[in-house]
C-alpha positions as CSV (number, residue, x, y, z in Angstrom):
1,X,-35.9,26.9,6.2
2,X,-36.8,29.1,8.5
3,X,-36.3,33.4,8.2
4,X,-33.8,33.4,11.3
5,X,-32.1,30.8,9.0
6,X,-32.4,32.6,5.6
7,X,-31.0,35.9,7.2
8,X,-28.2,34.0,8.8
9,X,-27.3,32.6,4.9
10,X,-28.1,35.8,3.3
11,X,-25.3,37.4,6.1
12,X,-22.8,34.4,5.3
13,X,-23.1,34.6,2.0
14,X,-22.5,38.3,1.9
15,X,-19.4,37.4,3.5
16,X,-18.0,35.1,1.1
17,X,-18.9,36.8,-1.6
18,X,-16.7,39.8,-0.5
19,X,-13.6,37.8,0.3
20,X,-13.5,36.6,-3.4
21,X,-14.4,39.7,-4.9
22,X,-12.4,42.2,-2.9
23,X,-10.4,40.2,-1.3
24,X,-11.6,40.9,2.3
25,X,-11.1,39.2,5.7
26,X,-14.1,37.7,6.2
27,X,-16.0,39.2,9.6
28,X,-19.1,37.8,11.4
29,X,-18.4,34.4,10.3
30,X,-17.0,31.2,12.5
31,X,-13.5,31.5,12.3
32,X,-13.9,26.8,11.2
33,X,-15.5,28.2,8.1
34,X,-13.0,31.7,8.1
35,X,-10.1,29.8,7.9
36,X,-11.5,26.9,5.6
37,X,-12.8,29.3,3.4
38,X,-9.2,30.7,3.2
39,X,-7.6,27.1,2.8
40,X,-10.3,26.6,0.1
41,X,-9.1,30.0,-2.3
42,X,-5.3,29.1,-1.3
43,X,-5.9,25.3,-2.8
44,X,-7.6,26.7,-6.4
45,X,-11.0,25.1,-5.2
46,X,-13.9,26.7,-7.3
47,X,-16.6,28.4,-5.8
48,X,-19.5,28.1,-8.9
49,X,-18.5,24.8,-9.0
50,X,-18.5,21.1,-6.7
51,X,-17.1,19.0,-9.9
52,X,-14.5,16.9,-8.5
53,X,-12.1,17.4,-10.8
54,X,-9.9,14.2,-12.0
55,X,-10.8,12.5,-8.7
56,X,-12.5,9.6,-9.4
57,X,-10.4,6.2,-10.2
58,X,-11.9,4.1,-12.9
59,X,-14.6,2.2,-11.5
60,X,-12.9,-1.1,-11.3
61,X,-10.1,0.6,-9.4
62,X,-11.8,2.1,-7.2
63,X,-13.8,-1.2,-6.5
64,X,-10.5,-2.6,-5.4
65,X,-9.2,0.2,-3.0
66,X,-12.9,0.6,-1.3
67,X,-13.0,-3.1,-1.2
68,X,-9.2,-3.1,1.1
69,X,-9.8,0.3,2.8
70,X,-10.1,-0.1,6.8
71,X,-13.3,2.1,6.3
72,X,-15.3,-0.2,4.7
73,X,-14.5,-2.7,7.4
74,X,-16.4,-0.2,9.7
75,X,-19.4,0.4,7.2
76,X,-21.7,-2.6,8.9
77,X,-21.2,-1.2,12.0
78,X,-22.2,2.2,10.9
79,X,-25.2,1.3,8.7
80,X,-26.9,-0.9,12.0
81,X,-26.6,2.4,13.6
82,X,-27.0,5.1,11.4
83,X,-28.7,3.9,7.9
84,X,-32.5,3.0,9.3
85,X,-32.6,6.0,11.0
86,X,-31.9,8.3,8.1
87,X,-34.4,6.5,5.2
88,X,-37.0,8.8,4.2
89,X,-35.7,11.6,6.1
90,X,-33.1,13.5,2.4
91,X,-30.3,12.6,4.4
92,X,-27.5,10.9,3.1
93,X,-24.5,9.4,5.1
94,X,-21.1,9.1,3.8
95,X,-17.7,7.1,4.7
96,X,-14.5,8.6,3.5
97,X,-11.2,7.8,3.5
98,X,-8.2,10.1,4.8
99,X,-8.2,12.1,1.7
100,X,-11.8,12.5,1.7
101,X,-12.9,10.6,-1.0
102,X,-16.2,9.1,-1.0
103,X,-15.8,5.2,-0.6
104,X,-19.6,4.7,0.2
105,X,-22.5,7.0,0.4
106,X,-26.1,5.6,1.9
107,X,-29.7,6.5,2.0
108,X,-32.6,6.3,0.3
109,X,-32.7,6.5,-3.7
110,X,-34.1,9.8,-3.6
111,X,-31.5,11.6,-1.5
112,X,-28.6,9.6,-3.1
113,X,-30.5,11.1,-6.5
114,X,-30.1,15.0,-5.5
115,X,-27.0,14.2,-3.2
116,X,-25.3,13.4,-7.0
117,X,-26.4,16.3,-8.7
118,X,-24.0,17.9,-6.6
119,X,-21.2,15.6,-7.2
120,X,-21.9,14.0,-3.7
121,X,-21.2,10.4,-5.4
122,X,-18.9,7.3,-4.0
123,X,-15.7,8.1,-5.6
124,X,-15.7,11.6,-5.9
125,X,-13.0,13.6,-3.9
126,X,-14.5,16.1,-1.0
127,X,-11.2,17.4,-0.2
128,X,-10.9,21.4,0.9
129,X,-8.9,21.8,-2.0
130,X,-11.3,20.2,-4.8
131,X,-14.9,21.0,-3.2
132,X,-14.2,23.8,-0.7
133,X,-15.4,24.2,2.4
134,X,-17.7,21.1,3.5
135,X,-17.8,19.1,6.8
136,X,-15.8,16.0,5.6
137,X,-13.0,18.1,3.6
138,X,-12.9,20.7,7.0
139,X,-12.6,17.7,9.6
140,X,-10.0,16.3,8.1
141,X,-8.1,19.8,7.8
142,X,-8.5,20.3,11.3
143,X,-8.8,16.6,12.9
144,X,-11.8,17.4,14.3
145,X,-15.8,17.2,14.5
146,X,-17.3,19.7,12.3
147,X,-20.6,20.9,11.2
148,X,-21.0,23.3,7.6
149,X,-24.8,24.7,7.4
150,X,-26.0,25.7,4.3
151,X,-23.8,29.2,2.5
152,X,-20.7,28.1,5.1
153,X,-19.8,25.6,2.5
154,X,-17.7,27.3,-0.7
155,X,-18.8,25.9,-3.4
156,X,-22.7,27.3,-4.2
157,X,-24.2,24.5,-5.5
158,X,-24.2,23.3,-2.1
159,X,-25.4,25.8,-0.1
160,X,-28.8,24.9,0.3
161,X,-27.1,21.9,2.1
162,X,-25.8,21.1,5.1
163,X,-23.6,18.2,6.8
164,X,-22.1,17.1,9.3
165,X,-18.4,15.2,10.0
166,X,-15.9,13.6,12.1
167,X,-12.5,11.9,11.6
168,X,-12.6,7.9,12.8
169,X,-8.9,7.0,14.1
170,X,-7.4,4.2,13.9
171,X,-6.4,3.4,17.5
172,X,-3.0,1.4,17.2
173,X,-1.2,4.7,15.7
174,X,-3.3,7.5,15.8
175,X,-3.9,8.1,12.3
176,X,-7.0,8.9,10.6
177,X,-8.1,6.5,9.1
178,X,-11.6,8.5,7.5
179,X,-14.8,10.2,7.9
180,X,-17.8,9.9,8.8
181,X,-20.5,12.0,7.6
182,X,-24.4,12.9,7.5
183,X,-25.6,15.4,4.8
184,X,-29.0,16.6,4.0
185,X,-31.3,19.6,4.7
186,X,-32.6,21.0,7.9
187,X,-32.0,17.9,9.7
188,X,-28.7,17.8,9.5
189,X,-28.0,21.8,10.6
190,X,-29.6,21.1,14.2
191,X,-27.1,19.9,16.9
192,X,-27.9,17.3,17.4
193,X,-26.5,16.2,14.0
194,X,-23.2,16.3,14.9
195,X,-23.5,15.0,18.8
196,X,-25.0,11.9,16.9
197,X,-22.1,11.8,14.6
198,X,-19.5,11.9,17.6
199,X,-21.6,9.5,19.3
200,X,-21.1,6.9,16.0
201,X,-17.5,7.8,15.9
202,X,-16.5,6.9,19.4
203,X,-18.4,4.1,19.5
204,X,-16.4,2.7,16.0
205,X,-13.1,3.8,18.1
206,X,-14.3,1.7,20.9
207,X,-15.2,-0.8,18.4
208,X,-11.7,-0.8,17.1
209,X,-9.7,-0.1,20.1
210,X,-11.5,-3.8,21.7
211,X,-9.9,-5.2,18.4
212,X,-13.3,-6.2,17.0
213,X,-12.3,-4.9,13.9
214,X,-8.4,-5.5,13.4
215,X,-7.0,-3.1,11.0
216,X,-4.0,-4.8,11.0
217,X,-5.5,-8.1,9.5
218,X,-7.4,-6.2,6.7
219,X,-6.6,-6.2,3.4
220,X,-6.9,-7.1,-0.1
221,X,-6.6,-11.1,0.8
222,X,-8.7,-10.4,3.7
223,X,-11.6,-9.7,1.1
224,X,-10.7,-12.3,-1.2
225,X,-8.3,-10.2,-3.5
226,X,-5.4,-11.3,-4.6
227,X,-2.3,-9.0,-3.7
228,X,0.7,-8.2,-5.2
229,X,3.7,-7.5,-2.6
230,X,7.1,-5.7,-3.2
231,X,9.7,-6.6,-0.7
232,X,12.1,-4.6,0.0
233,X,13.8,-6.3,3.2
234,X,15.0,-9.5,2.0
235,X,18.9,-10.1,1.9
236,X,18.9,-11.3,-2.0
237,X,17.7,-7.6,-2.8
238,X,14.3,-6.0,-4.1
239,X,11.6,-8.3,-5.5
240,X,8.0,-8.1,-6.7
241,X,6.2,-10.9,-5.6
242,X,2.3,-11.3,-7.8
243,X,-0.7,-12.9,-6.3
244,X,-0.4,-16.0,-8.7
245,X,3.7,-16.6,-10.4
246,X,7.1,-16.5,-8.4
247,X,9.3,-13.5,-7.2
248,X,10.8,-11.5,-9.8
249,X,13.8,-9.1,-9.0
250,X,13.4,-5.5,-9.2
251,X,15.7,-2.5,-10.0
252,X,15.7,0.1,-6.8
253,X,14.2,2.3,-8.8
254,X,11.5,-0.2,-10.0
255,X,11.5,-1.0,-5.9
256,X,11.0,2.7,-5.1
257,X,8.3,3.2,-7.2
258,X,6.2,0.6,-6.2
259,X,6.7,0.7,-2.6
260,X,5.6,4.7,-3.1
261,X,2.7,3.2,-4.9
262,X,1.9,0.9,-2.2
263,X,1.8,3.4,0.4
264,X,-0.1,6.0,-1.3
265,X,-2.8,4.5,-2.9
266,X,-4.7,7.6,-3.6
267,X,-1.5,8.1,-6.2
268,X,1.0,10.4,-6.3
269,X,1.2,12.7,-9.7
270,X,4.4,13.4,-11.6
271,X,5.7,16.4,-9.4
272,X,5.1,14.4,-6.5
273,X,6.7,11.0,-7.5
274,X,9.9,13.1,-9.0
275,X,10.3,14.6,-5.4
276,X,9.5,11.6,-3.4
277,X,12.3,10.0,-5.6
278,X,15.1,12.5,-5.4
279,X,16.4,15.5,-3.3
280,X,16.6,17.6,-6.7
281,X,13.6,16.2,-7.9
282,X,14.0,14.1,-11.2
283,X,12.6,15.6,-14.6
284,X,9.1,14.5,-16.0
285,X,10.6,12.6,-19.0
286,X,12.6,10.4,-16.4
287,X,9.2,9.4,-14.2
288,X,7.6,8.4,-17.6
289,X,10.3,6.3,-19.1
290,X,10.9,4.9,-16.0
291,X,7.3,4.3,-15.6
292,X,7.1,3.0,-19.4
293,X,10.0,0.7,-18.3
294,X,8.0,-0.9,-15.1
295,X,4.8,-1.5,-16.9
296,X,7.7,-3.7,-19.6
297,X,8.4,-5.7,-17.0
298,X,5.8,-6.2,-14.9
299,X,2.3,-5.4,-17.2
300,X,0.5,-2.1,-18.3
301,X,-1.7,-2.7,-15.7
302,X,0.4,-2.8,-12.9
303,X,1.0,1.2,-12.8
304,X,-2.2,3.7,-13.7
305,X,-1.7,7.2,-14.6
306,X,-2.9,10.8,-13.7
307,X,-2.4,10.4,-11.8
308,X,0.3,7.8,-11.3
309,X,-1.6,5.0,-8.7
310,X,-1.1,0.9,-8.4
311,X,-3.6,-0.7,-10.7
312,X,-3.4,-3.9,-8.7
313,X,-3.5,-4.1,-5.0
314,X,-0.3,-3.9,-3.4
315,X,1.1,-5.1,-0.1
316,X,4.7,-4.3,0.8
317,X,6.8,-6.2,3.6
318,X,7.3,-3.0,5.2
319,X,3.8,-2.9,6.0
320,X,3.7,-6.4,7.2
321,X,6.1,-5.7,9.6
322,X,4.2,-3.1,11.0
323,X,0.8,-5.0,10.9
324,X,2.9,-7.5,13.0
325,X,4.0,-4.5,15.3
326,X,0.3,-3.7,15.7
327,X,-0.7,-7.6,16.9
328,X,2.0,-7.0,20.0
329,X,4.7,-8.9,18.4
330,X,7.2,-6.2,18.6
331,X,10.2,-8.1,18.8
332,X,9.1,-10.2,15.7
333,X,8.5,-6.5,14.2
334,X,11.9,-5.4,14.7
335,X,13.3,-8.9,13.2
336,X,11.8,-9.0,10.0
337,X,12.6,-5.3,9.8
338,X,16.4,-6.0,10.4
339,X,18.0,-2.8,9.5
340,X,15.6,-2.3,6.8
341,X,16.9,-3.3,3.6
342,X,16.1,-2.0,0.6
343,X,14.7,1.0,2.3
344,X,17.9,2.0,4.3
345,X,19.9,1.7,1.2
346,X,17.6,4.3,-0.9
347,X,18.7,8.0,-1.2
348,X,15.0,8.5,-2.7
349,X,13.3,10.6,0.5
350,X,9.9,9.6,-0.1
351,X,11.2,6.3,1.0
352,X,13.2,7.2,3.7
353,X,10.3,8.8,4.7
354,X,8.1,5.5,4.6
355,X,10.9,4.2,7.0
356,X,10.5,6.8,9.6
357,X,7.0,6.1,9.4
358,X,7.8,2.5,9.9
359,X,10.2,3.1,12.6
360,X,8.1,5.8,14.8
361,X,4.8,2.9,14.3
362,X,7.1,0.7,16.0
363,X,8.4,2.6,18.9
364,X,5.0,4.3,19.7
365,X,3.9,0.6,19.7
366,X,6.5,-0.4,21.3
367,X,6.4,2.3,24.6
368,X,2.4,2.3,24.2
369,X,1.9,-1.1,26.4
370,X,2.4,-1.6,30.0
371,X,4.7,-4.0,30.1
372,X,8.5,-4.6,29.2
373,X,8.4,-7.0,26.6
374,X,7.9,-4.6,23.7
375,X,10.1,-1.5,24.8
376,X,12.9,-4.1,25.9
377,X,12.5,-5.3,22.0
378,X,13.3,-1.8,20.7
379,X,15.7,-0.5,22.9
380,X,17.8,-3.7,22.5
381,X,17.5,-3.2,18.4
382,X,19.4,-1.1,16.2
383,X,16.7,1.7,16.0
384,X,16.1,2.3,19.6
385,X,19.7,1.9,21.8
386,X,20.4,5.2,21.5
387,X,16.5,6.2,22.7
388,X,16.7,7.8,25.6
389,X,12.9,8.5,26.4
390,X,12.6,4.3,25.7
391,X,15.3,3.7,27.7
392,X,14.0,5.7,30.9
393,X,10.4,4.2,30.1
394,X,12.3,0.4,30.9
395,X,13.7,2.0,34.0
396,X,10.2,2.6,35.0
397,X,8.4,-0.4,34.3
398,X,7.0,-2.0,37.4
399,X,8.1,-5.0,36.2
400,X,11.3,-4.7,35.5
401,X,13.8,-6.2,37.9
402,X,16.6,-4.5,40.1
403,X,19.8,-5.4,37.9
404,X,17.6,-4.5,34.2
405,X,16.2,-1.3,35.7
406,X,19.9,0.0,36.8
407,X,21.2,-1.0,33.5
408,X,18.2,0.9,31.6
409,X,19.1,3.4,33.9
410,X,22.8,3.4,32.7
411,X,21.8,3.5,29.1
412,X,19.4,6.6,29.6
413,X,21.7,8.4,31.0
414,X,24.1,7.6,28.2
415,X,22.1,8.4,25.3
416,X,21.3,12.0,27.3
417,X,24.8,12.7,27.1
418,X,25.1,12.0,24.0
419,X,22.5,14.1,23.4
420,X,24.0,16.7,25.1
421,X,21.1,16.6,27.8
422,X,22.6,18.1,31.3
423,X,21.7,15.7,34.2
C-alpha cells in the first residue's frame, strides 16, 4: 500500500473512530461512506466484528434458494468475463442477491481462503445492517455503483480490504435483482475496479433485457427442483399444491402464511410475520401455534424457523400470473388473476401488499410496450378502468383507431373527474 494510501486510512479511520466514540459527524470523509457509516450504527452493525450473525440458512436450504435465484442464472455469464481475469491476482468476485447475501463467491483457493477469514463466505449476509459499511451492502442501500477502499468499510476486520459493487436489475420491473461484486487488495481500490464492474453489469442488463436469460422462466423446476405451489386464486378457495401428491385445502391463515413465505424467501421473523398478518399485529404465541399447526398438516419441513423461511421451494399462482405478464401475455395475466382471489379477500396487509405488487407489475407491463394490446387489456379489467394515466396512454397509441382513441379519450377524462383532476 502505498504512504499516500496509508495516510488517507490513517485520516479515515480517525474519523470513524470519533463518530463511535464521541458521537461526531464524521468530516473529511465521502458523504457514500458518511451516510453508510451512519445507516451502519442506526442498524446495530458491529464495528470489531464482520460475523454475520444468524444469516446463513442451513446448507441444504440455501442449496435450494441459490439453485432458483435469477442470480445464479447470470453466474456463467459473469465467470466468462470476469473469473479468468481475477485467478492469481487475491481477488475474489461475489454474486448477491437483493438482500446481500452471498449466493456464490469465485477465485482462486487462496483468496477464497483469507476472503473467509473475514466471513466473506457464500451464504453469509453482507447487508449494511449485519457487516457495515461494504460495497455490496452500500449499493444496494443506495441502488447504485459503489466502491469501499480499505478503513471506509465499518467493520475492522476488513479494512485492509477493498471492493467494489453494483446492483444488476432485472429489466421487466425494475427491481434489483442482486450484486455484483469484486473484493481484494490494491487491485480492487484503483478505478478501474468499478468501471469494469459497471461494464459487467450492463452488459448482464443487456443480456437480460434481449431475453437471453428469461427471469420469468426461472425457477425451482427450471433447475430440476421440484416445487410446491400455494394458490390462492382459484374459485374452490386456498390450496397447497406439492411437487409429487394432489391439492390439499388450506385455511386463509395457513394460505397467508405461505404465500408470505413464498415471496420472501430470505424469511420473515416473528415481528415481521405478526405485522404482515394483521393491522394490530398478532402476539408471538399466535405465529408459533399457528406455525406448529401448518407444519401438522403439511410436514415439519415445510416451514423453517429463525427465522421463519419455506423449507421447500415455493411457487405461488400469484407469481405465475406475473411471470405470464412478463412473457407479453397481459390479457392472459389479468385472466388468471381475475379479481384476485384469495388475496382480495385477506385483511392480512402483508398480502394485500403482495397484490399491489402484483397489480403495479402488471400495469407497468402493461403501459411499458408500444403497442395497444396490453394497455387495452388493463384498462378494460377491473384493476385499470378507472386509470386515468392508462387510459390517456390508449388515446395516444399510434395505433389505435379513430372511434377507440375518442372513447379512451372519454374514459380519461372520466376517471380525472373522478379524481377531482380540473380539465
Amino acid at each position: 500500500m502505498s504512504p499516500r494510501q496509508n495516510g488517507r486510512d490513517a485520516s479515515v479511520r480517525s474519523a470513524l473512530e470519533r463518530m463511535l466514540v464521541d458521537g461526531v459527524t464524521p468530516a473529511g470523509v465521502r458523504s457514500v461512506v458518511r451516510d453508510s457509516w451512519l445507516r451502519s450504527l442506526r442498524g446495530g452493525a458491529d464495528p470489531s466484528s464482520t460475523s454475520p450473525v444468524d444469516s446463513a440458512a442451513a446448507p441444504g436450504d440455501f442449496d435450494g434458494y441459490r439453485a432458483t435465484h435469477p442470480m445464479t442464472a447470470v453466474r456463467p455469464m459473469v465467470r466468462s468475463m470476469m473469473v479468468d481475469d481475477i485467478t492469481g491476482t487475491g481477488v475474489v468476485m461475489a454474486l448477491t442477491d437483493e438482500h446481500g447475501r452471498l449466493l456464490w463467491v469465485e477465485g482462486d483457493n487462496d483468496a477464497r481462503r483469507r476472503a473467509a477469514a473475514i466471513d466473506f463466505v457464500e451464504g453469509a449476509l453482507w447487508s449494511e445492517e449485519i457487516a457495515g459499511t461494504n460495497a455490496p451492502g452500500v449499493a444496494l442501500a443506495v441502488d447504485s455503483g459503489v466502491q469501499i477502499v480499505g478503513a471506509e468499510h465499518f467493520a475492522q476486520p476488513v479494512q485492509g480490504w477493498s471492493c467494489a459493487a453494483a446492483p444488476v436489475h432485472d429489466p421487466a420491473t425494475g427491481h434489483v435483482i442482486g450484486v455484483l461484486d469484486v473484493t481484494g487488495g490494491n487491485a480492487v481500490a484503483a478505478p478501474f475496479a468499478l468501471s469494469a464492474v459497471r461494464s459487467v453489469v450492463s452488459a448482464i442488463e443487456l443480456h437480460l433485457r434481449m431475453g437471453a436469460v428469461d427471469l420469468a422462466a426461472l425457477g425451482a423446476s427450471a433447475a430440476g427442483i421440484a416445487v410446491a405451489t400455494v394458490s390462492v386464486l382459484g374459485a374452490d378457495g386456498p390450496r397447497w399444491v406439492p411437487p409429487d401428491g394432489s391439492p390439499r385445502r388450506l385455511s386463509p391463515r395457513h394460505a397467508e402464511i405461505l404465500l408470505l413465505l413464498a415471496w420472501h424467501p430470505e424469511g420473515l421473523n416473528t415481528e415481521q410475520l405478526a405485522m404482515a398478518l394483521s393491522e394490530d399485529g398478532v402476539d408471538a404465541v399466535t405465529v408459533r401455534a399457528e406455525i406448529s399447526r401448518l407444519r401438522r398438516d403439511l410436514g415439519s419441513d415445510v416451514v423453517l424457523s429463525r427465522p421463519y423461511r419455506a423449507g421447500v421451494p415455493i411457487s405461488s399462482d400469484l407469481s405465475e400470473v406475473v411471470d405470464r405478464a412478463r412473457r407479453g401475455d397481459i390479457a392472459g395475466a389479468l385472466a388468471d388473476l381475475g379479481r384476485g382471489g384469495a388475496a382480495a379477500d385477506s385483511h392480512a396487509p402483508g398480502v394485500a401488499a403482495i397484490l399491489e405488487e402484483v397489480l403495479a407489475d402488471i400495469r407497468g407491463l402493461a403501459l411499458a410496450g408500444t403497442g395497444v394490446d396490453g394497455v387495452r387489456a388493463w384498462t378494460e379489467s377491473m384493476h385499470g378502468r378507472d386509470d386515468a394515466a392508462a387510459w390517456h396512454a390508449l388515446a395516444g397509441r399510434a395505433t389505435v383507431d379513430g372511434i377507440e382513441a375518442a372513447r379512451a379519450r372519454g374514459r380519461a377524462a372520466l376517471a380525472d373527474r373522478r379524481l377531482g383532476v380540473r380539465l
